[in-house]
C-alpha positions in Angstrom: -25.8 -42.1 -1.6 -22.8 -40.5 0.5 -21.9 -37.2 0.1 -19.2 -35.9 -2.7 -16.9 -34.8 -0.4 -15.9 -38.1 0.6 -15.3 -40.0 -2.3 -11.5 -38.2 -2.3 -11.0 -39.6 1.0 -12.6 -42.8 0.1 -9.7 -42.8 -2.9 -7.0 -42.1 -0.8 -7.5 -44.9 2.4 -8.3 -47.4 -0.8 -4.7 -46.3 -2.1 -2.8 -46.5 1.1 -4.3 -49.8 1.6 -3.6 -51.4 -1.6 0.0 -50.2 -1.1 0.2 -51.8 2.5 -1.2 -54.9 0.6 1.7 -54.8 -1.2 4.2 -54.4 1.1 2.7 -57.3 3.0 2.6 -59.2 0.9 6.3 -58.9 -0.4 8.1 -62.3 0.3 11.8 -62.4 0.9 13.9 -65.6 -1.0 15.2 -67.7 1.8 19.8 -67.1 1.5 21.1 -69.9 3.6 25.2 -69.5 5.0 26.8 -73.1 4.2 28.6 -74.9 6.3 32.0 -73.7 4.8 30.6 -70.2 3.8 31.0 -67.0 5.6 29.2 -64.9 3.4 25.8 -63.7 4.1 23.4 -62.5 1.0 22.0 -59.1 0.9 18.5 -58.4 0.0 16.5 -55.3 -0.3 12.4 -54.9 -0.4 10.9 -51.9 -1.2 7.5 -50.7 -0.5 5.1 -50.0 -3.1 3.8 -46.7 -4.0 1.0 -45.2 -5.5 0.8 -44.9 -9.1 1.4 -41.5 -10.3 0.8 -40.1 -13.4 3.8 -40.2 -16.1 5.5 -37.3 -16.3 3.9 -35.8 -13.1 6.6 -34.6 -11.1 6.8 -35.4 -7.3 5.4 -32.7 -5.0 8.5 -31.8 -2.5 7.9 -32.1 1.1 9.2 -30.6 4.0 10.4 -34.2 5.3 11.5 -35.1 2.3 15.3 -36.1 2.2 17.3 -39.6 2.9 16.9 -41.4 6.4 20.1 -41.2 8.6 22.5 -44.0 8.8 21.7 -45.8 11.5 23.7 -46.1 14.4 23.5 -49.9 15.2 24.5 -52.5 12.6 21.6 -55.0 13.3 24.1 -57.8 11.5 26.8 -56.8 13.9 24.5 -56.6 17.0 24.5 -59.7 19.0 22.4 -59.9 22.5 23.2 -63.2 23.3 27.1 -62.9 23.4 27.7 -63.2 26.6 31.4 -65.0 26.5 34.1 -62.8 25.3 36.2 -64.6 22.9 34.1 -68.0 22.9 31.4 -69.3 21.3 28.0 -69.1 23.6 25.3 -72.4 23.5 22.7 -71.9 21.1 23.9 -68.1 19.8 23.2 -68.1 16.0 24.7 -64.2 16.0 28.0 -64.9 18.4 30.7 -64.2 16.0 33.4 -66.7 18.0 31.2 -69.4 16.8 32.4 -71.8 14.0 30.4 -73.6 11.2 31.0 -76.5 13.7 29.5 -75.2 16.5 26.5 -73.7 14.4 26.0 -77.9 13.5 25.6 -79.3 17.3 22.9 -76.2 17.9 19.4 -77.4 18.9 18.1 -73.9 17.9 18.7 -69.8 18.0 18.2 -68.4 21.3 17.6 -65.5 19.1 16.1 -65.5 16.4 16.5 -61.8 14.7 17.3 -58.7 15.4 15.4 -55.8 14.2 16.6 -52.1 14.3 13.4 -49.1 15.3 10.3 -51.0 14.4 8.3 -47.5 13.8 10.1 -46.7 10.4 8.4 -48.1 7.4 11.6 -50.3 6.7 14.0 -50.9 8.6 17.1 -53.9 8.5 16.1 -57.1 10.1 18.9 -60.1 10.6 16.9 -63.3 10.7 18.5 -66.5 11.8 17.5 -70.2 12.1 18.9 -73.6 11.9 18.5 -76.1 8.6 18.4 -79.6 10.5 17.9 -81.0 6.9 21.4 -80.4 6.0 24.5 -83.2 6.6 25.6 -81.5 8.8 23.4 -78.9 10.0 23.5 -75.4 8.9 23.2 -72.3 10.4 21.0 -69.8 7.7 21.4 -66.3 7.8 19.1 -63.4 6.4 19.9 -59.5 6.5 16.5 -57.9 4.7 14.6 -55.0 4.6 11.8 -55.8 6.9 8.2 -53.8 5.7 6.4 -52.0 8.4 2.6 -53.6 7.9 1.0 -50.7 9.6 0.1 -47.4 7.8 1.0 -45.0 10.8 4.7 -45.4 10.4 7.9 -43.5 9.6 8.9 -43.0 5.9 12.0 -40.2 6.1 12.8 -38.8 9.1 15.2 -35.1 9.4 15.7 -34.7 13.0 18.5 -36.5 13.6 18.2 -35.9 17.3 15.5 -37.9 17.9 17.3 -41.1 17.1 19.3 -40.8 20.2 18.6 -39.7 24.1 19.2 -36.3 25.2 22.0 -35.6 27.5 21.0 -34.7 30.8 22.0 -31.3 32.0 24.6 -31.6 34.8 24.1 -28.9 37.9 27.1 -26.7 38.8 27.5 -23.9 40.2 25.8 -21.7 37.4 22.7 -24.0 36.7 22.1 -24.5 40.4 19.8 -22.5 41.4 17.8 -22.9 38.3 17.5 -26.6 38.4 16.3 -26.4 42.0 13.2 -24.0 40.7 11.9 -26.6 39.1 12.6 -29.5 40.8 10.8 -30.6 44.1 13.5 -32.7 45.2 17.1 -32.5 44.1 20.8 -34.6 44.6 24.2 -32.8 43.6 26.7 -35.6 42.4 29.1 -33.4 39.7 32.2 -35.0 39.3 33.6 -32.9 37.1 32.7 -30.2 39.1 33.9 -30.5 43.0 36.4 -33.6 41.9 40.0 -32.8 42.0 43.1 -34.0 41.8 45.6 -32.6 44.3 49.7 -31.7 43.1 52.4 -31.1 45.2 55.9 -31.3 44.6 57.5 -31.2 48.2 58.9 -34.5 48.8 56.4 -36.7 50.3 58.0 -37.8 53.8 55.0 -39.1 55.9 51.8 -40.9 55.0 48.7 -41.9 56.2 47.7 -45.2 58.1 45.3 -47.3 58.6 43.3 -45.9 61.9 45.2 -42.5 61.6 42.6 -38.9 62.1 42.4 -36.9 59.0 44.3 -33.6 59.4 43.4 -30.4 58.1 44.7 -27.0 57.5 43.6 -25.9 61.6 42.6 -29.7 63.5 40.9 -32.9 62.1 38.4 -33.4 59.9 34.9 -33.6 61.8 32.2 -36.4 60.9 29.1 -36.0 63.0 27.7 -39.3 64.7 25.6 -40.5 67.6 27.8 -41.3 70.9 25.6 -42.6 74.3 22.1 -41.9 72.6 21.1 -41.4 69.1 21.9 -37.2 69.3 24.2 -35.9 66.7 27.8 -35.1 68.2 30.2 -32.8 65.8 33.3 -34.1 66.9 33.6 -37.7 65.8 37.2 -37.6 63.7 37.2 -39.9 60.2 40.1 -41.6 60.4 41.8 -43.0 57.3 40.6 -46.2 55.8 37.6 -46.5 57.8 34.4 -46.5 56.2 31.5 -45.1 58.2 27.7 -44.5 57.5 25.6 -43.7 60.6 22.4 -41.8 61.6 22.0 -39.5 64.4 19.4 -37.2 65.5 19.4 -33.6 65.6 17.0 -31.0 67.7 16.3 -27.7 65.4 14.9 -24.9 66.3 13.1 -24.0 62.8 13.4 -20.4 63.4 16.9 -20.4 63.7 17.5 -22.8 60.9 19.8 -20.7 58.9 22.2 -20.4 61.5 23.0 -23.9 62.3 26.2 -24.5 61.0 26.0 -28.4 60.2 22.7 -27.6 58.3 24.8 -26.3 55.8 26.7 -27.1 53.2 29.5 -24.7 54.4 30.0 -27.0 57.5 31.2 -29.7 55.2 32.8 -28.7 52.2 34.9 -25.5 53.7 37.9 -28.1 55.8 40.9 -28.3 53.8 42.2 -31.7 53.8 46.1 -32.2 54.3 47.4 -34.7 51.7 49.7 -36.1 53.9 49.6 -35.7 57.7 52.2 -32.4 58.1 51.7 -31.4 54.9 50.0 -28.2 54.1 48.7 -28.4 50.8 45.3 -27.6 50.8 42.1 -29.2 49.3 38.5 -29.2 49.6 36.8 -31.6 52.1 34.8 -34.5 50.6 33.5 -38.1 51.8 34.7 -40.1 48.5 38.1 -39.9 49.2 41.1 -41.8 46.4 44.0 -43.0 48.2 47.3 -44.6 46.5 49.4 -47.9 47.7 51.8 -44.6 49.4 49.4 -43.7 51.7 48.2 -40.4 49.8 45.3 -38.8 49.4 44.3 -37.4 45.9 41.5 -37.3 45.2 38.1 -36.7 47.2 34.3 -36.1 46.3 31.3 -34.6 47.7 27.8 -35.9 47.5 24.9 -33.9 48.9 21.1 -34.5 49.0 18.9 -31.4 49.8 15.5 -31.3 51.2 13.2 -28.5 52.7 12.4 -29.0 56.5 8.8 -28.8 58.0 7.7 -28.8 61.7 6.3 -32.4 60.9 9.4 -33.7 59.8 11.1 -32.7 63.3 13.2 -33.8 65.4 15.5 -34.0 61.9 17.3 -37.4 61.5 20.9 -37.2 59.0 23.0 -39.3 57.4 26.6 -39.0 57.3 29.0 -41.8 54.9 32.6 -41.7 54.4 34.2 -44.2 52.5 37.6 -44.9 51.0 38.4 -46.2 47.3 41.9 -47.2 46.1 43.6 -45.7 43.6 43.1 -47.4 39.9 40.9 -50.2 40.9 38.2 -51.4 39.5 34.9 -53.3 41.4 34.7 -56.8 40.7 31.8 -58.0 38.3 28.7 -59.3 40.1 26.9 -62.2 37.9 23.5 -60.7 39.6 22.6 -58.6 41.8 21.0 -60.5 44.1 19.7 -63.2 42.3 21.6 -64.8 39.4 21.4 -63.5 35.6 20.8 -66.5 32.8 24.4 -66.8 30.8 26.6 -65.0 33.5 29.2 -67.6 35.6 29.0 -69.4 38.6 30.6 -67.4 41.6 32.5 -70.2 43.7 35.8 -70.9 45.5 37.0 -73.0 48.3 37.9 -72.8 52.0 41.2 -73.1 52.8 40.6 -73.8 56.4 38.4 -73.6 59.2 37.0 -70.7 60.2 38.1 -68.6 57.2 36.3 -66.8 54.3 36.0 -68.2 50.7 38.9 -67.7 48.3 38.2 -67.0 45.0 40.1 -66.4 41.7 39.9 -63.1 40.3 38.9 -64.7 37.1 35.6 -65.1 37.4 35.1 -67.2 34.7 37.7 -69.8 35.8 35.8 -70.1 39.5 34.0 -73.4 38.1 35.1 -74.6 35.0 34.2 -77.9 32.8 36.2 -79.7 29.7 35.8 -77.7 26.3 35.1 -79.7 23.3 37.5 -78.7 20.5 37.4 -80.0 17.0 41.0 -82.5 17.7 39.0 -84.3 20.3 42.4 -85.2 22.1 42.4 -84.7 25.7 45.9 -84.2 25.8 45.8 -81.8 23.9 42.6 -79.5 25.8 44.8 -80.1 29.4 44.2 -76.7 30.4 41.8 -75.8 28.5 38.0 -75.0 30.2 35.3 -73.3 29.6 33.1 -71.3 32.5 29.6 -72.8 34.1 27.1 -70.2 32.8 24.0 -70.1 35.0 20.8 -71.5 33.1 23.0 -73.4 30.6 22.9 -77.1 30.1 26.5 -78.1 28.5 28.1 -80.8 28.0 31.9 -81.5 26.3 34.1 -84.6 25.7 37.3 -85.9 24.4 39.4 -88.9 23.8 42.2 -90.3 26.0 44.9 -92.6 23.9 46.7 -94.9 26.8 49.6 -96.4 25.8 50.3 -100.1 27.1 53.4 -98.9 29.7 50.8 -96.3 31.3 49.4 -97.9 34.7 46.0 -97.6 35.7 46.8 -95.5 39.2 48.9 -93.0 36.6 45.7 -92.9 34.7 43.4 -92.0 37.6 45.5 -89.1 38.4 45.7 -87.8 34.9 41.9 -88.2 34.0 40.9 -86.6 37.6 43.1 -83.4 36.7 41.5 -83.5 33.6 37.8 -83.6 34.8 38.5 -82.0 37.7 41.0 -78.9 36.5 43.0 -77.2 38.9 41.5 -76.0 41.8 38.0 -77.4 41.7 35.8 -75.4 44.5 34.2 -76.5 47.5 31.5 -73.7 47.6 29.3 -72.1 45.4 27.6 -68.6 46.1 23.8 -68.7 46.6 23.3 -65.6 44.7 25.4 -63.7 42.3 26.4 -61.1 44.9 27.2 -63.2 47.9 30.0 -62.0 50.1 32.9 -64.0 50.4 32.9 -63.4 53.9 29.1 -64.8 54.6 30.9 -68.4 54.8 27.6 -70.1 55.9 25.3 -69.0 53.3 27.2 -70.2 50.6 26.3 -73.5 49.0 28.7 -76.6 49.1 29.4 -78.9 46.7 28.5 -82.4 47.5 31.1 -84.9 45.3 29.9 -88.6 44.8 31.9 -91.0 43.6 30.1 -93.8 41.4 32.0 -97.0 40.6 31.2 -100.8 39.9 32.1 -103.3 42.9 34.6 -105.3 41.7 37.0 -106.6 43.5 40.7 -106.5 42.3 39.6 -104.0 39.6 41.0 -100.5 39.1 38.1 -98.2 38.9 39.0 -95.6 36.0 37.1 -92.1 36.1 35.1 -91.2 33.1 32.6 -88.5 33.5 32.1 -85.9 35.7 28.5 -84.9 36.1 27.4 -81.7 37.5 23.8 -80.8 39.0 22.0 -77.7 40.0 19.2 -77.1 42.0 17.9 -73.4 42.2 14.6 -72.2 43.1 13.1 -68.7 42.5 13.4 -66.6 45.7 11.4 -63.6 47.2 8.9 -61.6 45.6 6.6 -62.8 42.6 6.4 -59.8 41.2 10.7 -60.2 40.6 11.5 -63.4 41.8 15.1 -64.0 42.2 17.1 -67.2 41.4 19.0 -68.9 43.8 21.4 -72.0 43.6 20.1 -74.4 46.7 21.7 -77.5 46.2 25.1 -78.8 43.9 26.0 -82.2 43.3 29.7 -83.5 41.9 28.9 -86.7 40.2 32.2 -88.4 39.2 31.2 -92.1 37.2 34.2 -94.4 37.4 34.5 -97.7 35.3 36.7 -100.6 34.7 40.2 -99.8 33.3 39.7 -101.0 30.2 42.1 -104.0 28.7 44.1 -103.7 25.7 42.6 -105.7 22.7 44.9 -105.1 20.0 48.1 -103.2 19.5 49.7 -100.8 22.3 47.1 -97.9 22.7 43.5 -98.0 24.7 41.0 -95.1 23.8 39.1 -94.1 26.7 36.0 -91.3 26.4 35.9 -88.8 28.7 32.9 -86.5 29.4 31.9 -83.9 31.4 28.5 -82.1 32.1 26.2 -79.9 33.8 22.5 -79.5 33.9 20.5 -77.0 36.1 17.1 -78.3 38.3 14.8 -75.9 38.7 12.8 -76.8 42.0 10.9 -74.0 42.8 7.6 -74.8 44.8 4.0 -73.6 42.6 3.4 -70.5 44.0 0.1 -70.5 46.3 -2.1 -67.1 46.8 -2.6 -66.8 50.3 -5.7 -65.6 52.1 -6.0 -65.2 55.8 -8.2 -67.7 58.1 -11.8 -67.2 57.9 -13.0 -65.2 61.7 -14.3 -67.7 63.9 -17.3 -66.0 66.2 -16.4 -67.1 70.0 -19.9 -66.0 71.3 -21.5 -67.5 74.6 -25.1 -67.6 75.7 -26.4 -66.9 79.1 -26.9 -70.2 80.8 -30.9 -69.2 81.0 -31.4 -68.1 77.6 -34.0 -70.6 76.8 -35.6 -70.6 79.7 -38.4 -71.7 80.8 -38.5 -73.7 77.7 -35.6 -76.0 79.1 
């Protein structure tokens, strides 16, 4: 027999589990969204608890009180919308899609979306695909979903902890404290050495390109290597030209303090002239914001700090300057370096020899295919494409009415500009942060033209067929995907005869399907050591 004690514990687990039973064993009725139906059904489970006692009231707590509201809607929240204002392949959640779309999916890329799976319940949106229906139907669930486990959250009071803390930011007051207890530490505050210079004197002169930087006594200094890899003091930034070198300086550690360029002093006490004559002063920085005029208004300052040992001597620095236009913004990579799954082809064309690649700054018009619309009139989508997403095999298609009067050449022309659209690229960027600059690494596209041989015959273009090879690139531990080969298929046909009446229908397709042709990886080991060992030419003597 066990001891007494334990028989109240024994009660309790049996009662938490018998109320977990319950809860897992709670099944949710299936609410499907209709093809014509935009409303989705609301459903709520909730847990069961243990019996208590009528009339016994409920002990208060000091957790006791409502959860928060959460912050995410999971029925809003869509991870897979990666198009803005069109309907992505496969996404159950993307809002742009239509009950037609939902009934040419082959299934949910994702499946449901859950909000913080440690509470007891929390909102689930499930989603899935009834292939049953004529036509298919997209079904959509929004439930409580019931935490099996017994270690979870019931009610929660400290809001806080539903969100990250804000970081402190170091300035001028916090400085010294932050760097007590941090071994290592890098100033970047904006808010705190950024500013925005004012004048109002007439602005007369400007900067250009190549012009020294002028300050309130001489020019503004940037320390670089000249005939060996010492630091010199007396390299001038000029304006517009970007810099980052490395350059070697001898210390003496005992005078450390009194080096000048050791300090921060050195660099942020020049007062940078707005415009070259102008004396309105500002603090020196290396970031500095320029305007189409020529001005300068705005510069920053980025330091990194580090204690100096004899081992570490002599001490190599890093000096950057760099130059950012006023109210730009940086264009969009679609990876960084290898592609990202769902973010466009980067290409563009050369427009002669010798030159860089051209792009559009659309990057979702670079390479474009037909989009299918519900009219199915290709007249009607002239104009109208839709973006190559990486990892995405699509495919669209319309009709073509010809009329008797049209020609076959005038045809050619028209169904090329629709298959083709305007501008189709010659290149296509290897990874999704090639440079348009790095002509030669980029990838071109190989068009083949496929067409009966017949002889007299005007060949008609029908489909335009798109292939991708990429392979995974570099480490495995992060491989990275890049596009190796892409072939232009363009499948021509007879121009087809008129059987009845004045109009010929013609279907025209277009598609794209991605190859992967990445080689198995093999483990490598090195050779096995070979022993290159001699005897003495009388070792068995007298034997032999």
């Amino acid at each position: 027999m066990g001891s007494p004690g334990l028989r109240p514990l024994l009660l309790v687990l049996l009662d938490c589990c018998a109320s977990v039973s319950a809860q897992a064993a709670a099944t949710p009725p299936v609410t499907t969204e209709g093809f014509n139906s935009t409303e989705a059904a609301w459903m709520t489970l909730r847990p069961a608890l243990s019996p208590r006692p009528p009339g016994t009231p409920k002990a208060p707590g000091p957790f006791s009180g409502p959860r928060p509201t959460p912050v995410t809607d999971v029925a809003a929240l869509c991870v897979c919308d990666l198009s803005p204002a069109q309907c992505d392949v496969n996404c159950c959640c993307d809002p742009d899609c239509s009950p037609v779309d939902f009934s040419v999916f082959s299934a949910c890329s994702v499946p449901s979306v859950t909000g913080d799976s440690q509470f007891c319940s929390q909102k689930a949106a499930i989603y899935s695909l009834n292939f049953t229906a004529n036509p298919p139907q997209r079904i959509f669930k929004l439930v409580d979903q019931i935490n099996p486990s017994i270690f979870c959250i019931h009610i929660t009071n400290y809001k806080p902890a539903l969100s990250f803390i804000n970081p402190e930011v170091p300035d001028e007051n916090n400085f010294d404290k932050l760097m007590e207890t941090s071994d290592g530490f890098s100033l970047n505050s904006q808010s705190e050495i950024s500013f925005t210079i004012q004048s109002d004197a007439p602005d007369t002169a400007k900067y250009e390109y190549g012009v020294r930087l002028q300050t309130s006594d001489s020019f503004l200094r940037f320390p670089s290597p000249l005939t060996s890899s010492l630091c010199t003091d007396d390299n001038p930034a000029a304006f517009l030209v970007n810099q980052a070198v490395k350059c070697t300086r001898r210390i003496n550690l005992a005078q450390c303090e009194e080096i000048e360029a050791l300090g921060m002093a050195y660099y942020s006490s020049p007062k940078i002239l707005r415009v070259p004559g102008l004396r309105t002063k500002a603090e020196v920085k290396y970031s500095l914001t320029y305007t189409d005029a020529g001005e300068i208004t705005k510069a920053d300052l980025s330091l990194l700090l580090g204690t100096v040992s004899s081992a570490m001597l002599p001490l190599e620095q890093k000096f950057e300057i760099r130059f950012i236009q006023q109210n730009t913004k940086p264009v969009p990579l679609s990876g960084n370096p290898g592609y990202v799954v769902g973010l466009p082809l980067a290409a563009g064309f050369q427009p002669q020899k010798g030159s860089g690649i051209i792009q559009t700054m659309n990057r979702y018009g670079q390479l474009t295919i037909l989009r299918s619309t519900a009219e199915k009139d290709c007249l009607a989508l002239e104009g109208i494409r839709t973006p190559v997403l990486f990892g995405y095999d699509m495919q669209s298609g319309c009709k073509l009415r010809l009329t008797k009067a049209i020609t076959c050449q005038l045809a050619v022309q028209k169904v090329k500009s629709l298959l083709k659209g305007h501008g189709f690229p010659d290149y296509v960027a290897p990874f999704g942060n090639s440079r348009a600059q790095d002509v030669l690494d980029w990838v071109p596209i190989h068009f083949i033209t496929q067409a009966p041989h017949m002889k007299d015959s005007c060949q008609l273009p029908v489909a335009l067929v798109i292939e991708v090879k990429w392979t995974k690139y570099g480490s495995l531990l992060n491989p990275q995907a890049k596009i190796v080969n892409v072939t232009a298929n363009l499948i021509a046909s007879s121009f087809p005869e008129t059987n009845s009446g004045n109009e010929r229908t013609v279907l025209i397709s277009t598609a794209v399907t991605f190859v992967d042709v990445s080689a198995p990886a093999e483990a490598g080991f090195r050779a096995r050591p070979t022993i290159n060992a001699k005897l003495p030419f009388n070792f068995f003597f007298p034997f032999v």
